[in-house]
C-alpha positions in Angstrom: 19.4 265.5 128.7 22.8 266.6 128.8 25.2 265.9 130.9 27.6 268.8 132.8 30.3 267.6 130.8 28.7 267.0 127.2 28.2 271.0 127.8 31.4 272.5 128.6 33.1 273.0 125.7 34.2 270.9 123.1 37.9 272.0 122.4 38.5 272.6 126.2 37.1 269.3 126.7 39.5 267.6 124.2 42.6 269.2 125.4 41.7 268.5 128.9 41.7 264.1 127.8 44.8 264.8 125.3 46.7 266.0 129.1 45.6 263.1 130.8 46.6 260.5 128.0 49.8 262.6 128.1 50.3 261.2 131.1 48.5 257.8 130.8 51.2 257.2 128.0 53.8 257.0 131.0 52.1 254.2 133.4 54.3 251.4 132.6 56.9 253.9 134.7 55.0 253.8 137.8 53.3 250.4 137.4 55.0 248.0 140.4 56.7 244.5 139.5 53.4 242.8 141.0 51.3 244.1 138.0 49.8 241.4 135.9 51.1 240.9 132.7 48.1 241.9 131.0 47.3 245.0 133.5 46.7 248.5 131.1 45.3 250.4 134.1 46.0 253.9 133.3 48.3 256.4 135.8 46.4 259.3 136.9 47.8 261.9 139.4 44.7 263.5 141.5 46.9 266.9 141.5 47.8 266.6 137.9 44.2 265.8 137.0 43.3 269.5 139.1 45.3 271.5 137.5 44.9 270.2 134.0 40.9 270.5 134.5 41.8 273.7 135.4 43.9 275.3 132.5 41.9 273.8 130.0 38.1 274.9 131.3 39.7 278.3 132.4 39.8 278.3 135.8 41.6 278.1 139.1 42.3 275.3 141.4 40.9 276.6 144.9 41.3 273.5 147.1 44.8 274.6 149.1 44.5 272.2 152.0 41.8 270.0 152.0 38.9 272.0 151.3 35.8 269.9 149.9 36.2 271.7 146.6 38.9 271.3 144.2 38.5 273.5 141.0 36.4 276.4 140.2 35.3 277.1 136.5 33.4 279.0 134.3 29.5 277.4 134.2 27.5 276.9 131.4 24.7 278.8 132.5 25.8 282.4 132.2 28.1 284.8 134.5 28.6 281.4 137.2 30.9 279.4 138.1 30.8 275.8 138.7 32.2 274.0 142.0 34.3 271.0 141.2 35.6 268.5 143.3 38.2 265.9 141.6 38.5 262.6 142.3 40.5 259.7 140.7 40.0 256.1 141.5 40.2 253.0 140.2 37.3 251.0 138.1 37.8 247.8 140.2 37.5 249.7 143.1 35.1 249.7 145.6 31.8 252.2 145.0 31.9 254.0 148.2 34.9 256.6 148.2 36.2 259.0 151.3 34.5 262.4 151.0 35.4 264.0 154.4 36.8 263.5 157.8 35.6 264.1 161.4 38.3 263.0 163.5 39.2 265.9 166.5 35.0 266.4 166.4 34.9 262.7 166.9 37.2 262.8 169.5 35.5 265.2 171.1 32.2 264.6 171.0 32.8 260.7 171.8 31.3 259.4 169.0 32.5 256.2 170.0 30.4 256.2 172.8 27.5 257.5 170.8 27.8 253.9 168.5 27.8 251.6 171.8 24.8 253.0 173.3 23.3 252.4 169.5 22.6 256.4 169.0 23.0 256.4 165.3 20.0 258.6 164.5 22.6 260.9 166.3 25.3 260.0 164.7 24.2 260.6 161.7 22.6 263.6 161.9 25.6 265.4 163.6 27.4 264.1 160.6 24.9 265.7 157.9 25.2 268.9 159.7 29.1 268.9 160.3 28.9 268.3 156.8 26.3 270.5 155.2 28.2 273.8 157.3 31.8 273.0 156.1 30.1 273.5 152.4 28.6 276.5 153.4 31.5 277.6 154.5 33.6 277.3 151.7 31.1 278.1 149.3 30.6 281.3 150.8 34.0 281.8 151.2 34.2 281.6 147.5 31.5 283.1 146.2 32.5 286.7 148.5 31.3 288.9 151.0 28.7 290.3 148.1 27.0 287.5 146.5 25.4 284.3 147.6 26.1 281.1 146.7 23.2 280.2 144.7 23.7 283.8 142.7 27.8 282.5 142.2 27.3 279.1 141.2 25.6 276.8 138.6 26.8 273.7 138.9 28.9 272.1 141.7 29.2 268.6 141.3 31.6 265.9 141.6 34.2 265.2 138.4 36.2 262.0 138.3 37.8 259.5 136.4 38.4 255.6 136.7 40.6 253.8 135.1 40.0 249.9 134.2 42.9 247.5 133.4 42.4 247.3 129.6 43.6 250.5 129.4 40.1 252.8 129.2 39.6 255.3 131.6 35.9 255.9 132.5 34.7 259.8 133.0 31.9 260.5 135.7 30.3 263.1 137.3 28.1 262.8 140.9 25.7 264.9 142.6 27.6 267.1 145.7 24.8 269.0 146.7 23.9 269.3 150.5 22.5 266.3 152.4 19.2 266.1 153.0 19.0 266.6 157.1 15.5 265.7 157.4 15.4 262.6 155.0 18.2 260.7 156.9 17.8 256.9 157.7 20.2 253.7 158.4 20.7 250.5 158.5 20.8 248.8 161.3 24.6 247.3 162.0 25.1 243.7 163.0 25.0 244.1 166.9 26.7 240.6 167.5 30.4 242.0 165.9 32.0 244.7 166.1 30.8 247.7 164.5 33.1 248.4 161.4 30.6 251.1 159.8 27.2 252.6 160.1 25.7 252.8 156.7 22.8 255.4 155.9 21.2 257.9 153.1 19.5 260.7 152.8 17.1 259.9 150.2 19.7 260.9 147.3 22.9 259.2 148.7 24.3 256.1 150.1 26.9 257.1 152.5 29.0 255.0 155.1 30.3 256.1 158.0 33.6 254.3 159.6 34.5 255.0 163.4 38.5 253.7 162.8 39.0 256.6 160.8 36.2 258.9 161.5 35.5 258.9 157.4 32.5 259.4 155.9 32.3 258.1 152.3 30.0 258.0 149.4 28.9 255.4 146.9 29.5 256.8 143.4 28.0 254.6 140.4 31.0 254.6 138.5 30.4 251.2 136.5 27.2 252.2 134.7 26.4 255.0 132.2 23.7 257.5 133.0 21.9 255.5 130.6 21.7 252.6 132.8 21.2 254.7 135.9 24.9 255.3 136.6 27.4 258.3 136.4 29.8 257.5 133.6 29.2 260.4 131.0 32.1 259.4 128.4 35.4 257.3 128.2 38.5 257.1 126.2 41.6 254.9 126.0 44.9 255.5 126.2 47.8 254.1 124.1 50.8 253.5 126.6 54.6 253.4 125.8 55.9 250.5 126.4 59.1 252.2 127.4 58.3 255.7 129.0 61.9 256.1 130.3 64.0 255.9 126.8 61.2 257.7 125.6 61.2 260.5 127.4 65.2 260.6 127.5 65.1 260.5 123.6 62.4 263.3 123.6 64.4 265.3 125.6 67.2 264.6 123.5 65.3 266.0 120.6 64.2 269.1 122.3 68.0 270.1 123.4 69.0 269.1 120.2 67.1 272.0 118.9 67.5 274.3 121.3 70.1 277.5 120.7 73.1 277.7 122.3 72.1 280.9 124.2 68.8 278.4 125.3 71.5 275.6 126.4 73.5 277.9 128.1 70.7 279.0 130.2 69.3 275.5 131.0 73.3 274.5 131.7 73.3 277.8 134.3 69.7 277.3 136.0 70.7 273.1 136.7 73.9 274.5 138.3 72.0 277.1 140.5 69.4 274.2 141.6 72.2 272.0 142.4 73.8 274.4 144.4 71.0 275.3 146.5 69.6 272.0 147.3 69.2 271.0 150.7 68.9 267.7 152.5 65.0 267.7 154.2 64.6 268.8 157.8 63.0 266.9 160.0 59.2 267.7 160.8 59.2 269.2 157.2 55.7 268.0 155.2 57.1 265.3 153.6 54.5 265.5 151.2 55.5 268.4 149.0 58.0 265.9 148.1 55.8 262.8 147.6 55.7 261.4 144.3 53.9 258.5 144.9 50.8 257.3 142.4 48.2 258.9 143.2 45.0 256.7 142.2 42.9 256.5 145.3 40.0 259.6 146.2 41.2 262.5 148.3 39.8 262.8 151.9 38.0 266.3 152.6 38.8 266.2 156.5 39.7 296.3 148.2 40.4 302.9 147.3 37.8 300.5 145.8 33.7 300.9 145.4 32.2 298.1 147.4 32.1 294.7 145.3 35.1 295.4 142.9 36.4 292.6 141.2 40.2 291.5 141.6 42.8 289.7 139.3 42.1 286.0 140.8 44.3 284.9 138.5 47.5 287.3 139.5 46.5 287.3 142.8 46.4 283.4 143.2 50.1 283.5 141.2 51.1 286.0 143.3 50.2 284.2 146.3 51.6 280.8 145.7 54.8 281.7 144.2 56.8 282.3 147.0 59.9 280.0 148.0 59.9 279.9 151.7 62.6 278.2 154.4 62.3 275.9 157.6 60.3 277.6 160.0 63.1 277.1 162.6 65.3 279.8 161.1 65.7 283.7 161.6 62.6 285.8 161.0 65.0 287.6 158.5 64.1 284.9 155.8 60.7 286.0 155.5 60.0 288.5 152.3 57.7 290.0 154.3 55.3 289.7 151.8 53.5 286.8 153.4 52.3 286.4 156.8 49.7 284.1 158.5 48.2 284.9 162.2 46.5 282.3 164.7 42.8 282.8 165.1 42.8 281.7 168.6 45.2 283.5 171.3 49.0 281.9 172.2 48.6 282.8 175.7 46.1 283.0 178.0 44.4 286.9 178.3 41.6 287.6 181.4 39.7 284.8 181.1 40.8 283.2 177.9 42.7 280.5 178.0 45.4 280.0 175.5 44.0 278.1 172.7 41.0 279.9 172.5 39.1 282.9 170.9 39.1 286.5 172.6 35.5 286.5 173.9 34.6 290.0 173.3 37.5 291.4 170.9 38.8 290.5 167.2 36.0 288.3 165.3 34.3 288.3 168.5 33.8 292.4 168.7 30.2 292.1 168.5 29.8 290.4 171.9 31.5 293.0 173.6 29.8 295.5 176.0 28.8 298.7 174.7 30.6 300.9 172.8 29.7 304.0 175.0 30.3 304.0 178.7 26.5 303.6 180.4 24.9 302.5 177.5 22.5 299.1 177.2 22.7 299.2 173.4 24.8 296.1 172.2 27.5 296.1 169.6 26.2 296.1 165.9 25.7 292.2 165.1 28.2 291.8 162.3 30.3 293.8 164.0 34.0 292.3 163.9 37.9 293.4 163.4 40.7 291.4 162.6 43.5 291.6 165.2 47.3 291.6 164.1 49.6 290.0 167.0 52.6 292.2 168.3 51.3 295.3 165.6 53.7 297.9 167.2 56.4 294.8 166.4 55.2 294.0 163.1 54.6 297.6 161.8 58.3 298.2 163.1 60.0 295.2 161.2 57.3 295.4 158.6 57.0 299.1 157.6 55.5 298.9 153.9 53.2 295.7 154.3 50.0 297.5 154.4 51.8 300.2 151.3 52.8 303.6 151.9 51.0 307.1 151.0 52.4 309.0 147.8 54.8 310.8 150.0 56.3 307.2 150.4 55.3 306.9 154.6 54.4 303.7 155.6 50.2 303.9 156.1 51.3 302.1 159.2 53.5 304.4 160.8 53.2 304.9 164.5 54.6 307.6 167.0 54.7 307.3 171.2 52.3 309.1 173.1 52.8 308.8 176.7 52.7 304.8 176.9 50.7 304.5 174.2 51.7 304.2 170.4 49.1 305.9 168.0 49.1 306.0 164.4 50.6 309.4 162.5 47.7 309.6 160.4 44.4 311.0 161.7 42.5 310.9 158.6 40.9 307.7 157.9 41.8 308.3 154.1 45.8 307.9 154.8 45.0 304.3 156.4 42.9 302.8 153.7 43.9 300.2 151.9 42.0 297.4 149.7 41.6 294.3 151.1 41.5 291.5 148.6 39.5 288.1 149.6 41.8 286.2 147.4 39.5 283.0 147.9 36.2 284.7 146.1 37.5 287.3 143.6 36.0 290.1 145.5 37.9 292.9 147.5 36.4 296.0 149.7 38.1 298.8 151.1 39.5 298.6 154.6 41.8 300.3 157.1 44.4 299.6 160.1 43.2 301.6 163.3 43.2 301.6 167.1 46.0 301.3 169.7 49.4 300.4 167.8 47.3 300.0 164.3 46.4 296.3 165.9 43.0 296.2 164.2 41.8 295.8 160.8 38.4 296.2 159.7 36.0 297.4 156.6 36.1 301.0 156.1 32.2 301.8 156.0 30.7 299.7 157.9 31.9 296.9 160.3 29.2 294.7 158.9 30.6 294.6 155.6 33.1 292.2 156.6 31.1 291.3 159.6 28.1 289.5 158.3 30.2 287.7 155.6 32.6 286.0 157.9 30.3 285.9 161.0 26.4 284.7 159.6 27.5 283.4 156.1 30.9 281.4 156.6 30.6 280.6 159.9 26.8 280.1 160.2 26.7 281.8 163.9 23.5 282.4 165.2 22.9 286.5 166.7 25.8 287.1 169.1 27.2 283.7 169.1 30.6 283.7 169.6 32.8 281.6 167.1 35.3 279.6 169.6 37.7 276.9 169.1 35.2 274.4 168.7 33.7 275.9 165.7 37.1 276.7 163.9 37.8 272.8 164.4 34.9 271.9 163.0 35.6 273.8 159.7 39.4 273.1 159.3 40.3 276.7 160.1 43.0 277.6 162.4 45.0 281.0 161.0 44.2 284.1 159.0 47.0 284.5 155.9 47.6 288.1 154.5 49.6 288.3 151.6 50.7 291.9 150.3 49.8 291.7 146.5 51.1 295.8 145.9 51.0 299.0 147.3 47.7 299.4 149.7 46.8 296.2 148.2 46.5 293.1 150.6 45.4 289.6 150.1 43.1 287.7 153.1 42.5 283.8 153.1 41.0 281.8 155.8 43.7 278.7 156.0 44.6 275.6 157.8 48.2 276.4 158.0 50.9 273.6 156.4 54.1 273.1 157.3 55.1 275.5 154.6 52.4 278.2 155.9 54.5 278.6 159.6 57.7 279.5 157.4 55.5 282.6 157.8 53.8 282.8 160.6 53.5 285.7 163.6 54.3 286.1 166.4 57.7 283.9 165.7 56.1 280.9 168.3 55.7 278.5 166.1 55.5 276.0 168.6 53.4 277.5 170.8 51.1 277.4 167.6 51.8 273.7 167.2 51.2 272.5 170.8 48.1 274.4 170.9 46.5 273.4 167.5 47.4 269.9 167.9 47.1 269.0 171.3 44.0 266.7 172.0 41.2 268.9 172.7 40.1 268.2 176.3 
């Protein structure tokens, strides 16, 4: 039987190993003084390793964060995709790897308390379900609002690589399918020391669970073929320079040498612009946009449009990730206003909502509001939700043509006072349409900006459109169960990032929001935000 690799395709399959003995040939640059002499273990950067699988099996790298998933590509079996996640670790390296994290749930929850008292039928079934939804989640999120994920997706699987010291690097591939919630066993951890790690399966798995980190790991089979009941698939070695640096200077050399003086004079002019504009790193930036440290070890996973349409996820995801941003400390004026990401929970507290929290009865929680008509019993529709935009009248004022403008060039947006209220210009539901794009799954429906100050956003037919995709597929919520902060925790989501990709043409992820995300957040309280999201949950 064949494996997942043997049939992707064999070209895209070589040019994806010639890019990572590219890089392989440069590991004497990064190998440390301690190395032994004889040491050939190859360099492998997890990000390089994404993006390379990427190009060369024709698709797109959809892990932004730390999503469970890392690259999504064409399947063998016809009009799917298959769900990647990349890992990179070393062949002397210990079998179980770090898959996911748990720490404000086990925090929360008291997990700690849960291994004294010896509860780890609990623990480990709160673990296969925490991780079985954040999955779901994304692999709703990715396949759309109008197809499920067993109609998207034919494979999704773990791919990795693992490099031995003789210079061979060993190419695997493990099962990622869900766990198995009612096969789940352990074994028992040694009760006279102290408990380091609670070890269980689910009848397909080994898995380990450690309370210092709140990581759960998984044992892949990385030093037998799948001949001998392993995972390794194929291998390759890797000829190494034995002096990458005057190598790559003379190649470089070689490729100016050839260059035109027009192509010189541009490189000359572009190394004087970068110069100039360099600045020193602020403090509380992410340092690790700038790290460029080996990366060897695993990663830890801690739409006027008919209904369905298809959008450029190749554009769109250029589009999206292209833009230079600056500190989040400066002047609102730096933002293009092209890019903007909102809180899901509130700043401040509202009524009864404390800040910190979800609106109980408004935004994604519309459906558990009262009635729509005044004396009425009937409930809300059960998908029924709206995306709020903080300070609209404040953001459609500094922000004009973010939502596009009509062919008579007047912002969709566009407000006028009534009384104390602001209402939009348009009455027609036509002249405040716009196609929402969910960048994350390739799919896009038609949706408008409505209500007092154009604050809401929601699908243009029906509410449920959006509604059930976000409220019964992604986040797995039962009938009229309202998605709090507790749930958002759970799956790593804390803000909502729109992205205008043209006119009447705007992009919608689901995000946990980086360092470099807040160069673009609203409201400007930024460290509200960070207090709030960060703060130990009580």
């Amino acid at each position: 039987m064949k494996s997942i690799w043997q049939k992707y395709d064999n070209d895209s399959r070589t040019q994806y190993v010639q890019s990572v003995k590219a890089l392989g040939a440069l590991s004497a640059s990064f190998r440390q003084e301690a190395t032994s002499a004889g040491d050939r273990t190859v360099y492998i950067s997890s990000k390089y390793q994404e993006a390379a699988f990427a190009k060369y099996f024709n698709g797109v790298v959809v892990d932004k964060g730390n999503g469970p998933y890392d690259v999504m590509v064409p399947s063998s079996i016809a009009g799917k995709q298959d769900l990647v996640g990349i890992k990179t670790f070393l062949y002397s390296s210990n079998s179980m790897q770090k898959v996911m994290q748990f720490k404000r749930t086990a925090v929360k929850e008291e997990w700690s308390v849960w291994i004294k008292n010896g509860e780890y039928q609990k623990l480990i079934e709160r673990i296969s379900v925490l991780r079985n939804q954040k999955l779901k989640f994304e692999q709703n999120l990715l396949a759309g609002y109008n197809t499920s994920p067993e109609d998207a997706f034919g494979n999704i699987f773990y791919h990795y690589l693992s490099p031995d010291d003789s210079g061979t690097v060993h190419v695997g591939e493990s099962d990622y399918s869900l766990m198995d919630e009612q096969n789940l066993s352990y074994t028992s951890p040694d009760g006279s020391k102290k408990i380091t790690s609670i070890v269980f399966t689910d009848g397909k798995k080994e898995n380990k669970y450690t309370p210092a980190d709140s990581t759960l790991h998984m044992r892949f089979m990385h030093r037998k073929s799948v001949h001998d009941g392993g995972e390794i698939v194929d291998q390759f070695a890797v000829a190494q320079l034995e002096d990458p640096h005057e190598s790559l200077v003379r190649m470089l050399n070689e490729d100016l040498a050839q260059s035109t003086p027009l192509t010189l004079q541009a490189i000359e002019q572009e190394e004087i612009q970068t110069a100039s504009s360099m600045k020193p790193v602020e403090a509380g930036t992410d340092q690790r946009l700038f790290d460029t440290t080996p990366i060897v070890s695993a990663k830890v996973e801690t739409t006027g449009l008919a209904v369905g349409e298809k959008s450029n996820r190749k554009k769109d995801h250029e589009q999206l990730h292209s833009k230079e941003t600056a500190s989040h400390d400066s002047e609102f004026e730096v933002n293009s206003g092209e890019i903007f990401v909102f809180p899901m929970f509130r700043l401040s507290k509202h009524k009864e909502t404390p800040a910190g929290e979800l609106d109980g009865e408004s935004g994604l929680n519309l459906r558990c509001g009262g009635p729509k008509n005044i004396g009425s019993t009937t409930p809300r529709p059960v998908h029924e939700v709206e995306i709020k935009i903080p300070e609209s009248r404040k953001f459609h004022e500094m922000f004009p043509e973010f939502f596009g403008v009509n062919d008579s060039g007047i912002a969709i947006s566009k407000l006028f006072q009534e009384g104390k209220s602001w209402k939009s210009i348009f009455e027609s539901k036509d002249d405040r349409s716009f196609e929402l794009v969910l960048t994350q799954s390739d799919t896009s429906m038609e949706a408008l900006i409505y209500g007092q100050s154009n604050k809401q956003i929601m699908s243009r037919y029906h509410q449920n459109i959006l509604g059930e995709w976000i409220v019964s597929r992604m986040f797995q919520l039962s009938p009229y169960e309202p998605l709090d902060r507790k749930k958002l925790d759970e799956f790593g989501i804390d803000c909502i990032r729109l992205t205008r990709l043209g006119n009447r043409r705007v992009g919608l992820e689901f995000i946990k929001a980086s360092d470099l995300d807040l160069t673009n957040f609203w409201p400007r309280k930024v460290e509200t935000f960070l207090k709030l999201s960060r703060a130990p949950l009580g």
